[in-house]
N, C-alpha and C positions, 0 to 999 in steps of 0.2 A: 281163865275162861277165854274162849276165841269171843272176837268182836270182830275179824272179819274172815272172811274164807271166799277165796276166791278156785276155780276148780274146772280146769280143763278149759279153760275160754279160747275161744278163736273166736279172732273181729275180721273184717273186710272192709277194704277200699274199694267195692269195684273184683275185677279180678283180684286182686292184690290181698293175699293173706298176712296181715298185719300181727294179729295175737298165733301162735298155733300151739295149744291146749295146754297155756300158762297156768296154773296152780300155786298159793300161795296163801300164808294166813298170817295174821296178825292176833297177839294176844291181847289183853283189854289190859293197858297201862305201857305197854309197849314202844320204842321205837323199832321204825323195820325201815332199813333202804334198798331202795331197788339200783343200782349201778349198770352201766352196759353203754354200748358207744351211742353216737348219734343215729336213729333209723332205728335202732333196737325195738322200742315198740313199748319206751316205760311212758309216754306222754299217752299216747294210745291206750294203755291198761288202767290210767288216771281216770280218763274221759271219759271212759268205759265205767268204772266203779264210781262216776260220778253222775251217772244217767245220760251224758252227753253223745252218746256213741251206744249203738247198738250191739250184742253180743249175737254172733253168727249159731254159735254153740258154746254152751257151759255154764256156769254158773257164779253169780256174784250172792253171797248170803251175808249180813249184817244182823249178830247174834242170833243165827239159825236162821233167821227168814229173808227171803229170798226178793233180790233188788235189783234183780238183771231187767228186768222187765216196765221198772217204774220209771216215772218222766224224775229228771232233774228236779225237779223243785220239790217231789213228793221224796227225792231220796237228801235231799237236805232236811228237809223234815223230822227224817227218820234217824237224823243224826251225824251227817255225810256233809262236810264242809271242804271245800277244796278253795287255795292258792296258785291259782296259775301261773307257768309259766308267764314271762313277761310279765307279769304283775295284772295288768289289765284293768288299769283303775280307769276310771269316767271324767276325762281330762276336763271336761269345763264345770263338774261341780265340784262344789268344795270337798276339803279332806272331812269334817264333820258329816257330808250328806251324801259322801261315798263311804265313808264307816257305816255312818246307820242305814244304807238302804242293805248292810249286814246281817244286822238283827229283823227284817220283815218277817218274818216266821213268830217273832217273839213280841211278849207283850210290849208297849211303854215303860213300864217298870226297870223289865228283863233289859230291856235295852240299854238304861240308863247306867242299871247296876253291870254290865257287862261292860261298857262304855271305859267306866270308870276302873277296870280292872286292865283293859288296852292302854290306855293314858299310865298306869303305872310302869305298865311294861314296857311302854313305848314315849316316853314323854314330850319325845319330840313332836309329836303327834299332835298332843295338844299346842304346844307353843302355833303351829300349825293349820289349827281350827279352821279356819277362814280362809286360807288358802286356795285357789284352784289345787286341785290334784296335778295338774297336765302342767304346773309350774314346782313342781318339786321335785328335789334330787331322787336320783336313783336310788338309793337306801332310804329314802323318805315314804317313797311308792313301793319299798318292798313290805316295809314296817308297815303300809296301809294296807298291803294287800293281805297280810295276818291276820290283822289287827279285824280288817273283814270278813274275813273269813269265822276266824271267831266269835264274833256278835252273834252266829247263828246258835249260839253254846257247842259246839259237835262232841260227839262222844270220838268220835275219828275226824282227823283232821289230814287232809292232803294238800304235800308241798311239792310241788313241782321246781324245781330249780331256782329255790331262794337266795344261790348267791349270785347268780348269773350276771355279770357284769357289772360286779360290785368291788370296790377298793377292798383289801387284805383287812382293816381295820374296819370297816362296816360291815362284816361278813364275821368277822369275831362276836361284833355286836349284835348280829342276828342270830348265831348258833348257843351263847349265851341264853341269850332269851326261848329259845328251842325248848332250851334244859330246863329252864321255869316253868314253862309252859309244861312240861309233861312232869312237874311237881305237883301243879296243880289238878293233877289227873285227866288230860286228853291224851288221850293214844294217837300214834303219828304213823305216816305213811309217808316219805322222804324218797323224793327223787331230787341227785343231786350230782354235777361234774366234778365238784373237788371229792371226791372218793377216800381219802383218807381222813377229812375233818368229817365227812358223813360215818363210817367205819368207826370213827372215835366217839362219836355221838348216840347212835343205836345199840341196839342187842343185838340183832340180826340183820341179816341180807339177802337178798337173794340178787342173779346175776345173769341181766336178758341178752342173748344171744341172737339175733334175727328171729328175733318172735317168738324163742325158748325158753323158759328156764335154765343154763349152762352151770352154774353153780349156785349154793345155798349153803348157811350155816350161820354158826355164833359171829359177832363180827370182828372178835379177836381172830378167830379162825382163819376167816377171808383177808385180816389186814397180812397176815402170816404166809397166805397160799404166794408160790411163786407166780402161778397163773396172772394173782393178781397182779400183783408188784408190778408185773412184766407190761400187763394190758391197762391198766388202769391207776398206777401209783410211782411211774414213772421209773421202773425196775429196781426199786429197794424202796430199804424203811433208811 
């Protein structure tokens, strides 16, 4: 079953045509990555299916209904949780009350029991608790930015560049927990620079050229295409 469809989008900067009539869908249990250089336009397409960014033309649908049009918080709501780039945690309060200002959509209960299933995945997190955010490592604040993400429950969860400037062994450690993470049944949306650890992680991909779709497929496919190797996986396997 699709859980999200996304369908002919063009965004605007201003003059500047950012999306131009991007198409794309995601199945419900799925991973999908989106690849493509820097300026491409996959932070853009995030922001956009995240309510933060207005859609020029086309359509964003979340199990048929249609979320181009709703604010941000009503499209979390709906099941639409995003990880930003940069992480973007709230450096002077703690890792505890930048997790739960996660789950606000959800009851106390929901919170707690959600809480407790981040701490499993992320245990560091807990050790942590009390911590300012704005004092923790950089793999510390990616695991919170997840981990936040997640308190909202999402049925789709969006990763903007969860390894970005992380050591080779905390990026193991995050993509690990990817995998758990879509054990337990969230469907994922993956924007990511290391191109081959994303390609080994998902089903599919697809592949933004200046605001285009340029390629799409299985992600054995794409780890396969010379196109890619050449542009994005450093000219071989």
């Amino acid at each position: 079953m699709k859980l999200l469809e996304v369908e002919a989008l063009d965004v605007r900067y201003g003059h500047i045509q950012a999306l131009k009539g991007v198409s794309l869908e995601v199945a419900e249990g799925e991973i999908v990555t989106l690849l493509g250089a820097n300026g491409a336009g996959k932070t853009t397409l995030m922001r956009t299916i995240s309510g933060l960014l207005r859609a020029h033309a086309g359509d964003v649908r979340l199990r048929g209904q249609s979320i181009v049009r709703t604010g941000a918080d009503a499209v979390v709501r709906a099941g639409v949780s995003q990880a930003p780039e940069g992480r973007r945690v709230f450096p002077t309060l703690s890792m505890a009350e930048n997790l739960m200002l996660g789950g606000y959509t959800r009851t106390a209960a929901e919170s707690r029991q959600t809480q407790a299933q981040v701490y499993a995945l992320f245990p560091r997190l807990q050790e942590r608790a009390t911590q300012l955010a704005g004092t923790l490592s950089g793999g510390e604040q990616q695991m919170l930015a997840i981990g936040r993400a997640l308190m909202a429950r999402p049925k789709l969860l969006l990763l903007d560049e969860p390894s970005l400037g992380l050591a080779p062994i905390i990026v193991r450690d995050i993509f690990r927990n990817l995998r758990r993470i879509r054990e337990q049944g969230v469907t994922m949306l993956l924007v990511e620079q290391n191109a081959r650890m994303a390609l080994k992680l998902a089903d599919r991909g697809y592949v933004l050229e200046t605001g285009r779709v340029a390629l799409q497929g299985a992600a054995g496919e794409l780890l396969a295409s010379e196109q890619v190797q050449a542009s994005y996986l450093g000219g071989g396997l």
